[in-house]
C-alpha positions, -999 to 999 in steps of 0.1 A, spaced: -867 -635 688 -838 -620 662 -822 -642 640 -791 -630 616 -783 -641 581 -768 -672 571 -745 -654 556 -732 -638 594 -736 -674 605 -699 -684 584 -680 -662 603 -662 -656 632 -655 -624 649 -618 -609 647 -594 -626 669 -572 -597 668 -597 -573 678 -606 -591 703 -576 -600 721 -572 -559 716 -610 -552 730 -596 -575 762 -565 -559 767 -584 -527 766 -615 -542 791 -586 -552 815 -562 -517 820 -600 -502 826 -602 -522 856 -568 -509 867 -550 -541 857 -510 -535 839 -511 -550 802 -491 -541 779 -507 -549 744 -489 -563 717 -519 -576 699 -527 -549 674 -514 -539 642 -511 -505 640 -484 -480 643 -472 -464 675 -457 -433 658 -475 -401 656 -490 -391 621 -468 -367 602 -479 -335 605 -482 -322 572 -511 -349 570 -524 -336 597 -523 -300 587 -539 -308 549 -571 -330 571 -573 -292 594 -569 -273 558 -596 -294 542 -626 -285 575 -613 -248 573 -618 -249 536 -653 -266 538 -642 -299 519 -669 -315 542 -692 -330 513 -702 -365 496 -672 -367 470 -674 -395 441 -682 -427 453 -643 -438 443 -628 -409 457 -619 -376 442 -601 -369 410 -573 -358 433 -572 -385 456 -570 -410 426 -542 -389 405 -524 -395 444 -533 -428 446 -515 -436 409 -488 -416 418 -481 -442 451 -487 -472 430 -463 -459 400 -437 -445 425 -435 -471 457 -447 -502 440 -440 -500 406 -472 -503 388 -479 -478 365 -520 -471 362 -542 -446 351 -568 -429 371 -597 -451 358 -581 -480 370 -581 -467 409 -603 -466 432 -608 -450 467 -626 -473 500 -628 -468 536 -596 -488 542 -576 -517 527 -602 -540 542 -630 -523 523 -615 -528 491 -608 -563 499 -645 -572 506 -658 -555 479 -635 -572 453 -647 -609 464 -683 -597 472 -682 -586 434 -670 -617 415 -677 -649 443 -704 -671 435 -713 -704 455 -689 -728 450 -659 -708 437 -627 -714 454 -601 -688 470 -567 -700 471 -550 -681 506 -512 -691 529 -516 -696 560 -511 -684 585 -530 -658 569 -541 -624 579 -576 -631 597 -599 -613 577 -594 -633 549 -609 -665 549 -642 -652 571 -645 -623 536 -642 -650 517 -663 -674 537 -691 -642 536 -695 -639 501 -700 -674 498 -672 -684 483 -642 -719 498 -614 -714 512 -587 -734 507 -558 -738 523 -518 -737 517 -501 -741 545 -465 -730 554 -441 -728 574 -409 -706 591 -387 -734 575 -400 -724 540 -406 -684 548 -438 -686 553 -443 -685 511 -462 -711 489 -444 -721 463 -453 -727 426 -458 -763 429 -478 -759 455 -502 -734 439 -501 -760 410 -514 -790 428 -538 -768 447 -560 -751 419 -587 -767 406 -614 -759 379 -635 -735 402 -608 -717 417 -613 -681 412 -589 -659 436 -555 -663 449 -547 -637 477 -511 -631 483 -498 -604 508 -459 -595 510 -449 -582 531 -471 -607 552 -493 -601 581 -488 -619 605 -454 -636 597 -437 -607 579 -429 -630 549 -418 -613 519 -422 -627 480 -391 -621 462 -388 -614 425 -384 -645 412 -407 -665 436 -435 -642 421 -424 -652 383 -421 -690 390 -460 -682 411 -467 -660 372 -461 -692 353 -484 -714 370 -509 -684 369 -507 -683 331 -518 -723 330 -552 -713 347 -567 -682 331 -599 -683 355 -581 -676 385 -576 -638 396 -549 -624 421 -551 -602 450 -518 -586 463 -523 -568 491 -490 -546 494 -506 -530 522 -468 -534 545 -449 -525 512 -429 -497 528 -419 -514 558 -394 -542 541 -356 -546 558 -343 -565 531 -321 -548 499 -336 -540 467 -375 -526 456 -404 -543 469 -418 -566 445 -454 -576 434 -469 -598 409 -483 -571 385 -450 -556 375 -432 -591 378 -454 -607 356 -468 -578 334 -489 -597 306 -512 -608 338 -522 -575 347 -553 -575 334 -560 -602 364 -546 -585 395 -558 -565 419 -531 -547 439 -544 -531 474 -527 -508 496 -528 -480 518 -523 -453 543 -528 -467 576 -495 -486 581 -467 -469 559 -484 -436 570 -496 -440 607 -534 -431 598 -554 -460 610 -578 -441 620 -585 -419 586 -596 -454 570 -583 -453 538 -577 -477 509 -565 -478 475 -562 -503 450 -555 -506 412 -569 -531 390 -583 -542 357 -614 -510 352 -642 -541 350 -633 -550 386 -631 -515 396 -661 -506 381 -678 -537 399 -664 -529 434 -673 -488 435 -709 -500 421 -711 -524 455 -697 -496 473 -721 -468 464 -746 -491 482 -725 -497 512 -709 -470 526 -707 -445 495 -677 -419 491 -645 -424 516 -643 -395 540 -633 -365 524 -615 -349 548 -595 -386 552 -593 -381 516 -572 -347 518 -551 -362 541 -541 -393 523 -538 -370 492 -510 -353 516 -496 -385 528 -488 -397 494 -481 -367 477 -458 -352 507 -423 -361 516 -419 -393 522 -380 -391 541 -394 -399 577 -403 -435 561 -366 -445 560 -364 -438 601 -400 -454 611 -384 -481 590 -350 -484 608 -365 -476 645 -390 -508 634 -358 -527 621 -339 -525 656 -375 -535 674 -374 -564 652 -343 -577 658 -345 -568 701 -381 -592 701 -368 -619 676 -331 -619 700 -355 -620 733 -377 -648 719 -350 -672 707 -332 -668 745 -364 -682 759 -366 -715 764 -396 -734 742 -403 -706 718 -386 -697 687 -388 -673 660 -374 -665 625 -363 -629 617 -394 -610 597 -382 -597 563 -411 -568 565 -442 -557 583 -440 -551 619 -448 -588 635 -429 -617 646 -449 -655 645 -435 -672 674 -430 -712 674 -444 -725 712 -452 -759 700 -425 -772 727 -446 -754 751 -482 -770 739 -476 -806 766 -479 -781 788 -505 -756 778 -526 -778 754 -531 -751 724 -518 -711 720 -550 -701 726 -546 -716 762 -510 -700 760 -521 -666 748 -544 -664 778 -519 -674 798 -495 -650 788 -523 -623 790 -527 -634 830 -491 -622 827 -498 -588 815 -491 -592 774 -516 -590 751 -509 -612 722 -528 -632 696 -526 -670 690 -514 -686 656 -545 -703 653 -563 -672 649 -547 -669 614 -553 -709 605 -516 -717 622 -508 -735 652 -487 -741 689 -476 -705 685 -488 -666 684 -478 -631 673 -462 -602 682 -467 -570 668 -435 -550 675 -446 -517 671 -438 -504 706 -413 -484 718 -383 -501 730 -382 -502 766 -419 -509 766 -412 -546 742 -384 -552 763 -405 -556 794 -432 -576 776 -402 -601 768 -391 -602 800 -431 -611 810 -433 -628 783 -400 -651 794 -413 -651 830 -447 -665 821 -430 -697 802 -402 -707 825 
């Protein structure tokens, strides 16, 4: 007889995934799906990234590194936060994991106890609340909605934290809505912050250099400086960079939490992969023009699946201010369906692979991840539309 932890027992497997992992199961068997369930980037990874991960092999870089990453990879990793987001941080104050999602988990795996409480919007990215629920820690909810962008706002942070709160996660741009924090939302979120000194902040900028909008991106530790020292800021190469698969993370942070999160992970997985290492090191230190096209061509996908949704009767969308997914509202749709998980299997019978809102604590709705070629979304839509009507 096997029996898992209690720990395993709080959480559920990816939705995402696993929409993906059926999409996947079903063109095996010879069946036509076009999957718009995943989050990752259909373009090709540049090639000077490419070239430095071949450079690295050739040149033997093939060995355990630091457990944070090498001295390189850090000074590169300081160099993205200082340039693309703003926050200028030294070396000591970076660390190196095996993907956003790595960084994340060892953050709140360091500092949750039993009891504490993590403040996270929803719908939230699904990771979220099952880390959180794994380390032991409550979630709580604040919910929003397309009619208020898909941000909290300062009140409701306010009426929400409570004497064991201990995180707030924020991600902007937002996966899976696409929401985006302005400036001075951030400040008005800063002064609540101040009123509650116990409570830490994860940003995760992950999506940071796929925004539409005017002006820089911004984030809560340049916003509200003097709260630095409480903010961990995550990010990465897989999205801006097309490197999924390298599995690297970065994040910048107050050195005690960085110190706590590279001493869990030199019992997890140890040192990132160096040759992912050298590539990243490339990604960020490289030329970064071909962002402004992967941006645009992402733009025009946008705006062809939000114009396609809103012409089908029963679903609706609001136009994404970054990232590369569009939350659909089907709650005219759920009389007939029941709930989007119905729907989204539904829609799969159709051939499109999408995931359900409820997968990331929304509801009567589900997501698209736009990051297809054109004719290829436009043929989903017209599934899509066909499947509904």
């Amino acid at each position: 007889m096997t029996q898992t932890s209690i720990a395993l027992s709080r959480i559920a497997p990816s939705q995402t995934t696993a929409m993906t992992d059926r999409a996947i199961a079903l063109k095996a068997q010879g069946r036509d799906i076009i999957s718009l369930s995943v989050g990752e980037p259909d373009f090709a990874t540049p090639a000077h990234v490419i070239a430095a991960a071949k450079t690295a092999m050739d040149a033997g870089d093939t060995k355990y590194t630091a457990v944070g990453g090498t001295a390189r990879m850090k000074a590169a990793a300081a160099l993205h936060f200082a340039r693309d987001l703003g926050i200028a941080v030294p070396t000591s104050q970076v660390t190196i994991s095996a993907g956003g999602k790595q960084a994340i988990f060892h953050a709140l795996l360091a500092t949750l106890d039993p009891g504490d409480e993590v403040l996270i919007s929803a719908p939230w990215w699904v990771s979220y609340p099952e880390i959180v629920r794994f380390a032991g820690g409550e979630v709580v909810k604040l919910p929003t909605d397309a009619a208020g962008g898909f941000r909290i706002t300062a009140a409701q942070l306010e009426a929400a934290i409570t004497p064991h709160s201990r995180w707030l996660l924020l991600n902007s741009p937002g996966n899976p809505t696409g929401a985006t924090y302005p400036a001075e939302e951030l400040q008005a979120i800063g002064e609540v912050l101040r009123r509650h000194p116990q409570v830490l902040v994860m940003s995760d900028d992950i999506y940071a250099p796929i925004r539409y909008g005017d002006g820089a991106h911004a984030t809560l530790a340049v916003e509200c400086r003097d709260l630095a020292d409480r903010v961990l800021t995550v990010s990465g190469v897989s999205k801006s960079h097309a490197m999924t698969g390298f599995r690297i993370g970065v994040a910048a942070g107050p050195a005690w939490l960085i110190q706590a999160m590279e001493k869990l992970q030199s019992h997890s997985s140890g040192n990132p992969a160096s040759v992912s290492q050298a590539a990243a090191v490339a990604a960020f230190e490289g030329p970064q023009d071909f962002l402004l096209d992967w941006r645009e061509r992402f733009r025009a996908r946008r705006d062809l699946v939000v114009g396609a949704v809103n012409a089908i009767p029963g679903l609706s969308a609001p136009v994404p201010d970054g990232a590369f997914y569009c939350m659909v509202d089907a709650a005219p749709l759920m009389t007939r369906f029941g709930d989007d998980e119905k729907l989204a299997f539904h829609l799969l019978d159709h051939g499109v692979a999408i995931v359900a809102a409820s997968a990331f604590g929304g509801a009567d709705g589900f997501r698209i991840s736009f990051a297809a070629d054109d004719a290829t979304l436009a043929e989903a839509m017209r599934r899509i539309a066909k499947a509904v009507a």
